[in-house]
C-alpha positions in Angstrom: -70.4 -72.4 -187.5 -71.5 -76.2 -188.1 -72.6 -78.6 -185.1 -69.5 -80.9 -185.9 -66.9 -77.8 -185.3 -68.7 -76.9 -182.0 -68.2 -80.4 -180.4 -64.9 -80.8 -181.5 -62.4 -81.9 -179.2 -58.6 -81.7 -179.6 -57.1 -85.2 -179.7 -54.0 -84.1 -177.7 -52.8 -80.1 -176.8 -49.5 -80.8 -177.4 -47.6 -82.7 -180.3 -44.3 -83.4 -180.4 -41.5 -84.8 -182.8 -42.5 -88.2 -181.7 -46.0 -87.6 -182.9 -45.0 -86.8 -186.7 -45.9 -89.9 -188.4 -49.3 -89.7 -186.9 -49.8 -85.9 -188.4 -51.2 -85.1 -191.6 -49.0 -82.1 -193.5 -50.9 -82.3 -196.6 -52.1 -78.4 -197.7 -50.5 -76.9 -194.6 -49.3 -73.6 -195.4 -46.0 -72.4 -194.5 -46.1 -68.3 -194.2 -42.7 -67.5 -193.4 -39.4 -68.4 -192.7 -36.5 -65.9 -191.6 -33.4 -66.2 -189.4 -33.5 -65.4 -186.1 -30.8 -63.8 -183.2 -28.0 -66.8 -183.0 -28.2 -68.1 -186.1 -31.9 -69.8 -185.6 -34.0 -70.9 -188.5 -37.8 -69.5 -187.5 -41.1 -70.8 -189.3 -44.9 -70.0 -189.1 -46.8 -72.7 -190.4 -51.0 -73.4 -189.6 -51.4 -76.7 -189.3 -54.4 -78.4 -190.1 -56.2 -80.3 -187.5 -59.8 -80.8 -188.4 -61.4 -80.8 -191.9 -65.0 -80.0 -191.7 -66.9 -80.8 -195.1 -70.3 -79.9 -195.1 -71.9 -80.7 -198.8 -69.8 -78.7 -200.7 -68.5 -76.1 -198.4 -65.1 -77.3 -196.7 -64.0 -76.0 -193.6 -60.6 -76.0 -191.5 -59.7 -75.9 -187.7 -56.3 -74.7 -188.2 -53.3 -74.0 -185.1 -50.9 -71.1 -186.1 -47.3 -72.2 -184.7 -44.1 -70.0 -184.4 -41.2 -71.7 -184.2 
């Protein structure tokens, strides 16, 4: 693990629909969607947070979400 993902230090812990402009959904990756009991729509998307580029090598902090 590289010095820069150790330190890191979540902006906020919780985001909301207010927040969306400031998010970045580029190459987030959406692993499922389904219907759930009373007629719900349900997704499971990891979210990017942090992008971690050391020379060539590219790394992700990424938050799985059900909802």
């Amino acid at each position: 693990m590289t010095e820069s993902v150790k330190k890191y230090q979540l902006e906020k812990s919780y985001w909301a629909d207010e927040d969306f402009d400031q998010m970045g959904w580029h190459d987030n990756h959406k692993h499922a969607i389904s219907f759930g009991g009373h007629f719900s729509l349900l997704f499971h998307i990891d979210y990017i947070f942090k992008w971690v580029v050391t020379g060539k090598t590219c790394h992700f902090l990424v938050a799985a979400k059900f909802f």
